[in-house]
DRENNUBA-731284 format. One line per field, with one value per atom (N, C-alpha, C, O): residue number from 1; atom name; y negated, x, z. Coordinates in nm, 3 decimals, padded with zeros to 5 digits, always signed. Example, Ala and Ser with C-alpha at 12.3 -4.5 7.8 and 13.67 -1.06 7.14 Angstrom:
REM DRENNUBA-731284
k: 1|1|1|1|2|2|2|2
a: N|CA|C|O|N|CA|C|O
y: +00.569|+00.450|+00.330|+00.332|+00.225|+00.106|-00.003|-00.114
x: +01.319|+01.230|+01.320|+01.424|+01.285|+01.367|+01.290|+01.341
z: +00.780|+00.780|+00.780|+00.846|+00.708|+00.714|+00.787|+00.804
This chain:
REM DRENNUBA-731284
k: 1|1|1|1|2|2|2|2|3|3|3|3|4|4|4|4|5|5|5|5|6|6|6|6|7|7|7|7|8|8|8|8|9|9|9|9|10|10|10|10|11|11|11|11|12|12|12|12|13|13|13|13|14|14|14|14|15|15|15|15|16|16|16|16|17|17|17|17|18|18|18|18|19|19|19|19|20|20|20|20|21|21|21|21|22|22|22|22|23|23|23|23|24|24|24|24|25|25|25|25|26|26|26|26|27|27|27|27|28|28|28|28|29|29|29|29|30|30|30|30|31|31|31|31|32|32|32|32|33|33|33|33|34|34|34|34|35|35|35|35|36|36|36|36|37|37|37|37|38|38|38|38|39|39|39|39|40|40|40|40|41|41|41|41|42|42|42|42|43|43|43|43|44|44|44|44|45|45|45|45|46|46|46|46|47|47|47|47|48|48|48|48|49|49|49|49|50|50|50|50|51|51|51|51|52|52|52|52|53|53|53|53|54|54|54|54|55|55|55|55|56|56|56|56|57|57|57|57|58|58|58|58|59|59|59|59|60|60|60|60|61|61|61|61|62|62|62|62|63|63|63|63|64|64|64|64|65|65|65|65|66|66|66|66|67|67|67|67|68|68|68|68|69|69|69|69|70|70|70|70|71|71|71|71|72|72|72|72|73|73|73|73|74|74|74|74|75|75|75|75|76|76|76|76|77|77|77|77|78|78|78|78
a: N|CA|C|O|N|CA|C|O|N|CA|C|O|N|CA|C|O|N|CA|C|O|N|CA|C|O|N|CA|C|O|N|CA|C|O|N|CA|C|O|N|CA|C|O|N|CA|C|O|N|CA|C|O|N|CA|C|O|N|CA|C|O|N|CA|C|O|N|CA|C|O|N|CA|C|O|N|CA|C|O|N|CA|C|O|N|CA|C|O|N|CA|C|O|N|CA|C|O|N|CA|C|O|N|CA|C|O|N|CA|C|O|N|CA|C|O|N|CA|C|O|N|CA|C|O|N|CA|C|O|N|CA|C|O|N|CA|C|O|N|CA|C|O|N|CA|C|O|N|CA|C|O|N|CA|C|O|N|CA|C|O|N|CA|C|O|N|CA|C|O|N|CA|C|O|N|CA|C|O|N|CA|C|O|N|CA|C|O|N|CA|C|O|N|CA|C|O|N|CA|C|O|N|CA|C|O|N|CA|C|O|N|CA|C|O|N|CA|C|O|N|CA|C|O|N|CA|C|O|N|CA|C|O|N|CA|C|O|N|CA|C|O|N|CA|C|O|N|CA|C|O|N|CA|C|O|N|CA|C|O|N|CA|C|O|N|CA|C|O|N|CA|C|O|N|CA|C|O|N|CA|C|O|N|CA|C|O|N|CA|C|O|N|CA|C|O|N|CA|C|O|N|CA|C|O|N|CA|C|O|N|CA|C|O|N|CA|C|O|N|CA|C|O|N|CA|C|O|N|CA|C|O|N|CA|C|O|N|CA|C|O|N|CA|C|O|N|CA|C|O
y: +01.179|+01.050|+00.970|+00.947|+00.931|+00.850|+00.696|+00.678|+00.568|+00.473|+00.463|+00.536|+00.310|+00.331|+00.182|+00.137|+00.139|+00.057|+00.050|+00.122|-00.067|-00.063|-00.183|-00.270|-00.182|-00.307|-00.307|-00.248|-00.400|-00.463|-00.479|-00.525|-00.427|-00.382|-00.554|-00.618|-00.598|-00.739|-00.812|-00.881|-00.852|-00.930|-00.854|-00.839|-00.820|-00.757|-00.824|-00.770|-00.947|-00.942|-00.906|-00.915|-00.878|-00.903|-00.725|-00.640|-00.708|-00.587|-00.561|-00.658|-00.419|-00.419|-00.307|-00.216|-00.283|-00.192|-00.113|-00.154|+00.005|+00.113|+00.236|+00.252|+00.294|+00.402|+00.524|+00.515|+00.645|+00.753|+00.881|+00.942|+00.932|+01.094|+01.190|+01.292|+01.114|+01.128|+01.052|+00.991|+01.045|+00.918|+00.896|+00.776|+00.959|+01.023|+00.953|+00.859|+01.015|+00.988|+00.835|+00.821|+00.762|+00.625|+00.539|+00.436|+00.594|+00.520|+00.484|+00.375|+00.630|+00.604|+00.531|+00.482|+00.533|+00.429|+00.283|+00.203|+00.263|+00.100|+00.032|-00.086|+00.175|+00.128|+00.171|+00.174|+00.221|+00.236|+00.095|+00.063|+00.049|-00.078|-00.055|-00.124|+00.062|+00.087|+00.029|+00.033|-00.054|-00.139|-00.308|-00.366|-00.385|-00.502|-00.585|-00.671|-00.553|-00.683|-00.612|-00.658|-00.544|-00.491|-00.461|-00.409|-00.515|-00.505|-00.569|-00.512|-00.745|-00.790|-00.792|-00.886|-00.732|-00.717|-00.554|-00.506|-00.495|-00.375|-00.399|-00.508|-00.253|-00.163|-00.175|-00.264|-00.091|-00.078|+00.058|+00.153|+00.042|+00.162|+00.204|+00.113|+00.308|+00.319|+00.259|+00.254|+00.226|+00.156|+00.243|+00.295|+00.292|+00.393|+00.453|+00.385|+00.568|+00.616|+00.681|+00.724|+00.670|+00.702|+00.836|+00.813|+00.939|+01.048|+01.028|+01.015|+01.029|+01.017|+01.174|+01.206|+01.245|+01.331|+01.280|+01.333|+01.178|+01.096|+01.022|+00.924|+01.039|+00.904|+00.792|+00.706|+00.771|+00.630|+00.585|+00.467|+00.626|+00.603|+00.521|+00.405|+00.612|+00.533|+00.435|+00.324|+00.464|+00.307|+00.177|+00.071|+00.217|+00.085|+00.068|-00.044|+00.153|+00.075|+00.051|-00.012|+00.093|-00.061|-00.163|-00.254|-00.174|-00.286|-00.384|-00.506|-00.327|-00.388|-00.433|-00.548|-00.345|-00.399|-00.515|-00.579|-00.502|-00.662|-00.743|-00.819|-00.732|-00.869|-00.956|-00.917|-01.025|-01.141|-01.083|-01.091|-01.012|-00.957|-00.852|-00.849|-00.769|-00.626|-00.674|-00.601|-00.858|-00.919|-00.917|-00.860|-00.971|-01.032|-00.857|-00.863|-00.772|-00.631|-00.585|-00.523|-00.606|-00.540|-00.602|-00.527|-00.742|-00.798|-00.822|-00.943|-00.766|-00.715|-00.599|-00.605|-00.523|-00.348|-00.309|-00.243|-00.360|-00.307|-00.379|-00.348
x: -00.733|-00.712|-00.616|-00.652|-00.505|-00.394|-00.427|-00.438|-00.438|-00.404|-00.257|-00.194|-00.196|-00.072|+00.032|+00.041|+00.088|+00.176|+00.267|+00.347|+00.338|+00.436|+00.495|+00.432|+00.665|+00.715|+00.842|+00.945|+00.813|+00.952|+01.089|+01.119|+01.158|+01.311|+01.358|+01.422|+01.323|+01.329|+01.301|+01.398|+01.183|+01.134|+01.070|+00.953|+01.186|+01.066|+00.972|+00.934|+00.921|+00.813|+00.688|+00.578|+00.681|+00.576|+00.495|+00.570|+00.419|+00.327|+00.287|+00.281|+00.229|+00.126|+00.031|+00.091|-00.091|-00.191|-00.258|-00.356|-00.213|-00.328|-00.415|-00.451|-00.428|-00.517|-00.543|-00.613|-00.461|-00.434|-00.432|-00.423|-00.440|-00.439|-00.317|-00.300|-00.244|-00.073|+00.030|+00.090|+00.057|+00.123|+00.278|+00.299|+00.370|+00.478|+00.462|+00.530|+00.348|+00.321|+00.244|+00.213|+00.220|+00.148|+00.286|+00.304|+00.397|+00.529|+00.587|+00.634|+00.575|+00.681|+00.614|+00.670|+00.498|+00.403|+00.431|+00.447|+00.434|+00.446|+00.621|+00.656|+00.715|+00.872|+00.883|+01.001|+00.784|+00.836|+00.770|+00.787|+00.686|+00.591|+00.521|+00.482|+00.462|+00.278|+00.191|+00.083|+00.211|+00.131|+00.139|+00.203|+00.091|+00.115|+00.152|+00.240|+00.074|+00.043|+00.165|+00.174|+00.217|+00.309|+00.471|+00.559|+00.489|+00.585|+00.712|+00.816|+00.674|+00.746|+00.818|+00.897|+00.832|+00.857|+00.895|+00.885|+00.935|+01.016|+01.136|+01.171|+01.206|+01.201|+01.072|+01.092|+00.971|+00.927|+00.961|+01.014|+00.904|+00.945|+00.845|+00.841|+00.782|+00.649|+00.718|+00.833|+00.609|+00.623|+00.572|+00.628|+00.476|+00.353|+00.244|+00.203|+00.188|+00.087|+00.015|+00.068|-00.147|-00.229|-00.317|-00.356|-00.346|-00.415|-00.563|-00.573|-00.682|-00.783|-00.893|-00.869|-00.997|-01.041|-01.144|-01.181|-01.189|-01.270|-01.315|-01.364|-01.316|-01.302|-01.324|-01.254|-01.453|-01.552|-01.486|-01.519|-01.404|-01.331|-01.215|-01.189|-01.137|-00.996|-01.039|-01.028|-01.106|-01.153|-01.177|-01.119|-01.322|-01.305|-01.187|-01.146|-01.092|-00.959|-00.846|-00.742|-00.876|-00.816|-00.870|-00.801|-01.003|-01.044|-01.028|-01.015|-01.031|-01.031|-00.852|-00.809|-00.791|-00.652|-00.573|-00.468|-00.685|-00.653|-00.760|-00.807|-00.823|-00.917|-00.812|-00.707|-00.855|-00.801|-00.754|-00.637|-00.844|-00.818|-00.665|-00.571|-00.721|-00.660|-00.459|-00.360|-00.467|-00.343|-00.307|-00.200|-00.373|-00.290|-00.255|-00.165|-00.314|-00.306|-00.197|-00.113|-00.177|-00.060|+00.048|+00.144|+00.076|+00.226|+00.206|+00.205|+00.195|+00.171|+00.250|+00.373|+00.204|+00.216|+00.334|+00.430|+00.320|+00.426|+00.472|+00.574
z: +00.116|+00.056|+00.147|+00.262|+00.105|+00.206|+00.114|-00.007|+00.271|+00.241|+00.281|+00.357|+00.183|+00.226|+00.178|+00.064|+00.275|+00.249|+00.221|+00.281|+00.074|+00.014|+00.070|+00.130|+00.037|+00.096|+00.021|+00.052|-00.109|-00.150|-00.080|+00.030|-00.176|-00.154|-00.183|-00.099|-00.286|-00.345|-00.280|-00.249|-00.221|-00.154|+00.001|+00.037|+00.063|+00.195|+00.272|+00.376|+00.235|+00.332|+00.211|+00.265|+00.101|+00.042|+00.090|+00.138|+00.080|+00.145|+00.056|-00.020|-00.007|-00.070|-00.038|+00.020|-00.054|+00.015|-00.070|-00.132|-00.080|-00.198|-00.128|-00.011|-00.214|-00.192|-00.309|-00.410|-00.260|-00.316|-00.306|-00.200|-00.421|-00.352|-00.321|-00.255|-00.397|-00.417|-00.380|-00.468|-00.286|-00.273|-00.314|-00.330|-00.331|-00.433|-00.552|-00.592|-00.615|-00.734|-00.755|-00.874|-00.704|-00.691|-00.670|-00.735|-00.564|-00.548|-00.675|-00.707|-00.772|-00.874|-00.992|-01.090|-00.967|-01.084|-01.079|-01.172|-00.937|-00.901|-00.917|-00.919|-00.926|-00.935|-01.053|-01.087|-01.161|-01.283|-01.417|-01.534|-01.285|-01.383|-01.432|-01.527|-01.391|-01.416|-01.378|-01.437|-01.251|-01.187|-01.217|-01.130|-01.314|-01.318|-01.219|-01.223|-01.120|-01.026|-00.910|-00.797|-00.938|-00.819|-00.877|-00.808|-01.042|-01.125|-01.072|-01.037|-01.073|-01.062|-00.927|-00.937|-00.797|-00.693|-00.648|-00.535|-00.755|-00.792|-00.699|-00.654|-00.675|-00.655|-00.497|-00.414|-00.482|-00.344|-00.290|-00.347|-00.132|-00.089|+00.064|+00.147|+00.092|+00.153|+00.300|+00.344|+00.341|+00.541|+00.580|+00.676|+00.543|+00.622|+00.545|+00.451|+00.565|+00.472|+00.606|+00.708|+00.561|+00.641|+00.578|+00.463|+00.618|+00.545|+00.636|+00.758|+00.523|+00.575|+00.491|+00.375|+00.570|+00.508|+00.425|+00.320|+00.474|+00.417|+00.361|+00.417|+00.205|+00.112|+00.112|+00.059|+00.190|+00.188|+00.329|+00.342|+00.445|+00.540|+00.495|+00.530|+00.395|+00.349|+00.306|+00.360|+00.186|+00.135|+00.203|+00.183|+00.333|+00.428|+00.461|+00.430|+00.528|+00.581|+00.458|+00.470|+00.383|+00.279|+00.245|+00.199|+00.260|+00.232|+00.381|+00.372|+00.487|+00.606|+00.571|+00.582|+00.539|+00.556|+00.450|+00.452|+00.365|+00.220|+00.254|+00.170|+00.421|+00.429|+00.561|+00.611|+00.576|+00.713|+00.804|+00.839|+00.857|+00.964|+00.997|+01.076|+00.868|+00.865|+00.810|+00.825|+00.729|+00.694|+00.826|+00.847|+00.942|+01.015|+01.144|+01.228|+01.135|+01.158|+01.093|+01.159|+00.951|+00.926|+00.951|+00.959|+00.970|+00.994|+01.166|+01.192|+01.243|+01.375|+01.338|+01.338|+01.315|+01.342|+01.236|+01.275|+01.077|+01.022|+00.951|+00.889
């Protein structure tokens, strides 16, 4: 399971944070406008992807990384 950060071509500071099994295939969903909430800030393009073996692992660290903490973690680091 890879978490993984996206980062507008359009707008680069905007971030966005998922969680997938494909990550290829999750890229071209979000630049083809499959993703509502990630449409309008098209074309994106990955910062970083994290591979975890562990489902309920990735998950916390996406959720750690779309809480306070993990915002101010990612514009630190990437």
């Amino acid at each position: 399971m890879y978490v993984y950060i996206l980062r507008s071509s359009l707008r680069p500071e905007k971030l966005y944070v998922g969680l997938t099994e494909d990550v290829n295939r999750r890229l071209d969903e979000h630049n083809t406008g499959k993703s509502p909430h990630t449409s309008k800030f098209m074309p994106w393009s990955i910062e970083t992807f994290i591979w975890f073996t562990n489902r309920r692992k990735a998950a916390a660290f996406e959720q750690y990384l779309k809480s306070g903490s993990g915002w101010a973690f990612r514009t630190r680091h990437f």
